[in-house]
C-alpha positions as CSV (number, residue, x, y, z in Angstrom):
1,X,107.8,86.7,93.7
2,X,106.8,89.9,95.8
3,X,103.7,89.5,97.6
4,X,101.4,92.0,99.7
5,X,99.0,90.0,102.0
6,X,96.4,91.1,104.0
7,X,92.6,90.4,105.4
8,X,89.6,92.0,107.3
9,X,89.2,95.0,105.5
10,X,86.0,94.8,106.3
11,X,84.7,97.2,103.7
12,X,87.1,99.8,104.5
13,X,87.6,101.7,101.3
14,X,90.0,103.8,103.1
15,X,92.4,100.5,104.1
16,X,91.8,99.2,100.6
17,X,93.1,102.6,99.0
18,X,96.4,102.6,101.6
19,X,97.3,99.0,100.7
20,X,96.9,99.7,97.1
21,X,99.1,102.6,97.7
22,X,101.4,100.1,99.7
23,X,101.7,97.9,96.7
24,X,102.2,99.7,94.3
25,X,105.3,101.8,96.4
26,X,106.7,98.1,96.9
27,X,106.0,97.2,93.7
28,X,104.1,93.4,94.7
29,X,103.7,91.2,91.6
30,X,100.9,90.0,93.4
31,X,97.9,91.0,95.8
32,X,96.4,88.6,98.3
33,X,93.2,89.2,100.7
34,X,92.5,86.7,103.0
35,X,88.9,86.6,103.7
36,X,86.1,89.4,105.5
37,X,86.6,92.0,102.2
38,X,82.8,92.8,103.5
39,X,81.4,93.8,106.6
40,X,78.4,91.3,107.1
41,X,78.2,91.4,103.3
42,X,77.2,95.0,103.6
43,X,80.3,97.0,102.0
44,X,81.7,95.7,98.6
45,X,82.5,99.0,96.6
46,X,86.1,100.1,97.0
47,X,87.4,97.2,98.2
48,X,89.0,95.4,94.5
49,X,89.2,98.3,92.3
50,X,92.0,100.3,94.4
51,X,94.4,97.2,93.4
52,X,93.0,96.7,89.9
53,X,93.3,100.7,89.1
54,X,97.3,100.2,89.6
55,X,97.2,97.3,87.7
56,X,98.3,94.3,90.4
57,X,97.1,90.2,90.2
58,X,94.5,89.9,93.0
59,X,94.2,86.5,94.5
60,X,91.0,86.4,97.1
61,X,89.0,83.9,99.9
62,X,85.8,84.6,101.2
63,X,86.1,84.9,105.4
64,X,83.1,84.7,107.8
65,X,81.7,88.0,106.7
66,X,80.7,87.2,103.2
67,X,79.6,83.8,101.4
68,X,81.2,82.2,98.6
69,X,78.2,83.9,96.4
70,X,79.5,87.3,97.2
71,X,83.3,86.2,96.5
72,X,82.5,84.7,93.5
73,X,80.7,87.9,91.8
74,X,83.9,90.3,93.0
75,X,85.9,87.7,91.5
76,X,83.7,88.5,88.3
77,X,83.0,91.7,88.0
78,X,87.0,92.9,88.8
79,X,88.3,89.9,87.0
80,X,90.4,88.5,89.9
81,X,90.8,85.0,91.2
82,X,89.0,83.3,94.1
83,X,91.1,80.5,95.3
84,X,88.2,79.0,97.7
85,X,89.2,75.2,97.1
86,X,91.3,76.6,94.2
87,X,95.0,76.9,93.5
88,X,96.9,79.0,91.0
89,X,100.5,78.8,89.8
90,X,102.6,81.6,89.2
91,X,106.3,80.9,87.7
92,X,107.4,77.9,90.0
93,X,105.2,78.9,92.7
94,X,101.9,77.3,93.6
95,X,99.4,79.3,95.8
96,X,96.1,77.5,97.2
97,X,93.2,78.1,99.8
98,X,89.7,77.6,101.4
99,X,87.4,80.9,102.9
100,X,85.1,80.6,105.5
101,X,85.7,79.4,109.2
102,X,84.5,77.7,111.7
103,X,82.8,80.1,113.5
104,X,80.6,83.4,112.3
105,X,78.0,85.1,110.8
106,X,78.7,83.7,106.9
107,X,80.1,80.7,105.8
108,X,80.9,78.5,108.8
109,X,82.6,75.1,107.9
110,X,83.0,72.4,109.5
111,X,87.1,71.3,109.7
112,X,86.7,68.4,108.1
113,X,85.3,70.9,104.9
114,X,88.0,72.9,105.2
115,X,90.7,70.0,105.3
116,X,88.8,69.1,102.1
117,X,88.8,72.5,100.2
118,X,92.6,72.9,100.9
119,X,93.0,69.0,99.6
120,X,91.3,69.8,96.5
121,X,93.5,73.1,95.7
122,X,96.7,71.3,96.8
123,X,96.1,68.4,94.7
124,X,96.5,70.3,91.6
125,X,100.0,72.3,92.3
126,X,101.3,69.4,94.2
127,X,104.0,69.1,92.4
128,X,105.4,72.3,92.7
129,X,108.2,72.9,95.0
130,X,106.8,76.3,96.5
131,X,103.8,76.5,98.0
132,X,101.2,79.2,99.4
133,X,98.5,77.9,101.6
134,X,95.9,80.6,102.1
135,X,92.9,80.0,104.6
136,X,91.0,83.5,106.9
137,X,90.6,80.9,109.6
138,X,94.1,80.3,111.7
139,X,95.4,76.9,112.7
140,X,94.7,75.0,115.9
141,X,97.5,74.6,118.2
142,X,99.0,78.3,118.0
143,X,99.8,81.2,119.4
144,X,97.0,82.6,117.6
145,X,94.3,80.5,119.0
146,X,95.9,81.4,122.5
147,X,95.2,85.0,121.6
148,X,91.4,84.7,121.9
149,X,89.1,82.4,124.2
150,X,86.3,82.6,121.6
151,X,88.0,81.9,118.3
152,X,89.0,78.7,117.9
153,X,92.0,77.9,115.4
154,X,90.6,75.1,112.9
155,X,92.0,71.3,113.1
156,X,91.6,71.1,109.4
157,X,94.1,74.2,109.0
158,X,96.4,72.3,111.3
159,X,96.0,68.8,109.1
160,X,96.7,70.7,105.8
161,X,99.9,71.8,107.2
162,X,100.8,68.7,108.8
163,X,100.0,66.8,105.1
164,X,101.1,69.3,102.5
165,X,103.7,71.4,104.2
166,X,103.5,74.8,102.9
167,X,106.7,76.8,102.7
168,X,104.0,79.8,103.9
169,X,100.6,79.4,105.5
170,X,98.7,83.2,105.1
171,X,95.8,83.8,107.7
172,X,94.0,86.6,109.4
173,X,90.4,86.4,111.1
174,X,92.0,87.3,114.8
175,X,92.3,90.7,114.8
176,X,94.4,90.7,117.9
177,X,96.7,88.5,116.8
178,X,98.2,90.5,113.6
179,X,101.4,90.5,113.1
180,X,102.3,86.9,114.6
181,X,104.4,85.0,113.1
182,X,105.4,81.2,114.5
183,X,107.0,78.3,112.9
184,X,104.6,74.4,112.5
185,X,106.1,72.4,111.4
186,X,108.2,73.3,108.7
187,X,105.6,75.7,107.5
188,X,105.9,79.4,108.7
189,X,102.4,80.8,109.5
190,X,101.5,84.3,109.5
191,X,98.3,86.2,110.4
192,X,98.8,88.9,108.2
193,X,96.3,91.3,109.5
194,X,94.7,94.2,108.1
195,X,97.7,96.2,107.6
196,X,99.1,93.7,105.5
197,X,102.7,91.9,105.2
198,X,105.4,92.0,102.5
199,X,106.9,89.1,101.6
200,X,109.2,87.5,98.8
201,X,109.1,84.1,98.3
């Protein structure tokens, strides 16, 4: 399975046109946006339909710039899937995650609620081989956390890899830290940014 990943769009219609464009000139099988679609819940239009328009599976999480509320209805009105404590399966391929983090203007979790959220998604692709973990807030314990002294990575991140070893962890929320790539575990993490990444698994 191709995948294009990114996150903080924050409700650049431009971005979301140029990763639609990216896609679809990659040909992805499937779309991923990790979490802060919105700016502060303020910019919605543009941001789904570029994807839908060329016909690509969207997978989203909210991040800390929109609440679940606001997920849930683009999830609805573009008939895409929000994975927020959710999982899907795809061919031999399981793909789960949890929005939010835990700091922010929207949807601030606690770890322990995030550890929870990723639990409940896991639980239901478990038995899958391959495995997507999805979460906007990165890991503790990173390079990623090192990037910034005023984003801290989440502990319940770190746990779900540590428990359910993901074969890929997708994050973004750090803008500075897009790009990076590092290896816990046996799980390879990526902040994916809001340029995006191409990957097969």
């Amino acid at each position: 399975m191709k995948v294009l990943a990114a996150g903080d769009i924050h409700g650049d219609m431009n971005l979301a046109k140029k990763l639609a464009k990216k896609a679809s000139k990659e040909n992805v099988d499937l779309v991923i946006l990790a979490g802060d679609l919105t700016y502060a819940e303020q910019s919605t239009d543009g941001i789904i339909g570029p994807f839908k328009k060329i016909h690509k599976k969207v997978l989203i999480i909210p991040g800390n710039h929109e609440t679940v509320a606001t997920t849930d209805f683009l999830a609805e009105v573009y008939d895409v899937k929000n994975i927020h404590g959710y999982s899907v399966k795809y061919s031999d391929v399981g793909i789960f995650g949890c929005g939010g983090a835990n700091i922010g203007p929207f949807n601030k979790m606690t770890d322990k609620e995030i550890f929870t959220l990723l639990k409940q998604g896991h639980d239901k692709i478990k038995y899958l081989q391959k495995k997507i973990m999805v979460t906007h807030v990165h890991p503790s314990k990173t390079k990623m956390e090192k990037l910034s002294g005023f984003v801290p990575g989440s502990t319940g991140v770190k746990e779900a890899i540590d428990k359910f070893k993901p074969d890929i962890m997708l994050c973004s929320h750090v803008h500075e830290a897009e790009g990076i790539e590092e290896i816990v575990g046996k799980t390879k993490v990526v902040n994916v940014g809001r340029h995006g990444k191409i990957f097969e698994i």
